[in-house]
C-alpha positions in Angstrom: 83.0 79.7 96.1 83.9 77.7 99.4 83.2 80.0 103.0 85.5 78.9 105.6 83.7 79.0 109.2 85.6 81.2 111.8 87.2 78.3 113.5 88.7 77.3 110.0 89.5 80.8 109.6 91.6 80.9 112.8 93.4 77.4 112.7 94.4 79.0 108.7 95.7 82.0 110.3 97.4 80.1 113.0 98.8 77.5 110.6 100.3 80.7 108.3 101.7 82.0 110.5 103.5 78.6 112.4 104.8 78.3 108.6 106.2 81.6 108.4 107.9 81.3 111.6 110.0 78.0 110.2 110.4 79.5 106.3 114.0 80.8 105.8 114.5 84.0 105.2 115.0 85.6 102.1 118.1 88.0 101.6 116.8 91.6 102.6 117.1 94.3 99.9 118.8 97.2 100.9 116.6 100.2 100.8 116.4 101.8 97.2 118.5 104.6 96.8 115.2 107.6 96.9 112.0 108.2 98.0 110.9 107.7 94.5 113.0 104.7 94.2 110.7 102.9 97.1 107.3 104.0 96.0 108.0 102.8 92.7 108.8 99.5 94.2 105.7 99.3 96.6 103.8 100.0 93.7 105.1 97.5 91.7 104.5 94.9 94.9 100.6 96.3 95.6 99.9 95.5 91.5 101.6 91.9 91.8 99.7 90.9 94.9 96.3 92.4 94.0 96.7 90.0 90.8 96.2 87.0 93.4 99.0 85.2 90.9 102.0 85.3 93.2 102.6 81.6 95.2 102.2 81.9 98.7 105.9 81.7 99.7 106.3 84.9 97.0 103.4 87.0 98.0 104.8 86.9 102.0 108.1 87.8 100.7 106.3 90.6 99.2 104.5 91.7 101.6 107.8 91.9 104.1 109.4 93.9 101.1 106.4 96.0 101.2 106.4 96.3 104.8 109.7 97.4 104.6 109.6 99.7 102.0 106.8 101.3 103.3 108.5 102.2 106.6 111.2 103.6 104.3 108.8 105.9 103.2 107.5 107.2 106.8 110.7 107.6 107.5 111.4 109.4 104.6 108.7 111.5 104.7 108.9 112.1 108.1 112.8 113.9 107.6 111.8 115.7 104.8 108.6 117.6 106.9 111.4 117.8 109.8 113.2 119.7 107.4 110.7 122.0 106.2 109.9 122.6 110.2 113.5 123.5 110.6 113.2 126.1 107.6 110.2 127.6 109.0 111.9 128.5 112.2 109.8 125.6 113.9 106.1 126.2 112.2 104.7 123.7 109.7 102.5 125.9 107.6 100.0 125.0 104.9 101.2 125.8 101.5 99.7 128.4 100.2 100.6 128.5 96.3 99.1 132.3 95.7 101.6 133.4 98.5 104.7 131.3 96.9 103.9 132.7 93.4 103.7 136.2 94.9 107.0 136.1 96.8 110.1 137.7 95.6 112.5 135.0 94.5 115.3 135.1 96.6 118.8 135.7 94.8 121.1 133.0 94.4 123.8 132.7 97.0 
């Protein structure tokens, strides 16, 4: 196994990132329709680039797809607890599954 000294390191990095900087860009995916949807597909990116297999024009694609995918998420995420706040009259409070099972079920509007 070859160790690249620091300075090698750096001029690597630098070089990368020149090259990205020129590459054209790939057509964005729109977001996947659900939460699910976009997990899935980080997923499916996180396996493909922890194989080492992709080439290296493919694994930065990937990791911009992942990047944006995983802002998807937050964002996702980030509604769906601003939605629970708005329930709870502006408390987040921990789930507590002994006081959900408990609780009458409300009726059915």
């Amino acid at each position: 196994m070859r160790y690249f000294s620091a300075f090698q390191t750096n001029s690597l990095t630098r070089l990368l990132f020149a090259a990205l900087a020129f590459m054209p860009k790939p057509p964005s995916k729109a977001a996947p329709a659900s939460f699910e949807a976009s997990l899935a597909e980080l997923e499916t990116i996180v396996r493909d680039m922890e194989a080492g297999q992709l080439p290296l024009e493919e694994s930065l694609a990937a990791y911009e797809r992942g990047a944006a995918l995983l802002k998807h998420c937050q964002e996702a995420l980030g509604a769906a607890e601003q939605k629970l706040k708005i329930l709870e009259n502006g408390a987040l409070h921990d789930f507590d599954p002994a006081a959900a099972s408990a609780a009458p079920a409300e009726p059915n509007a």
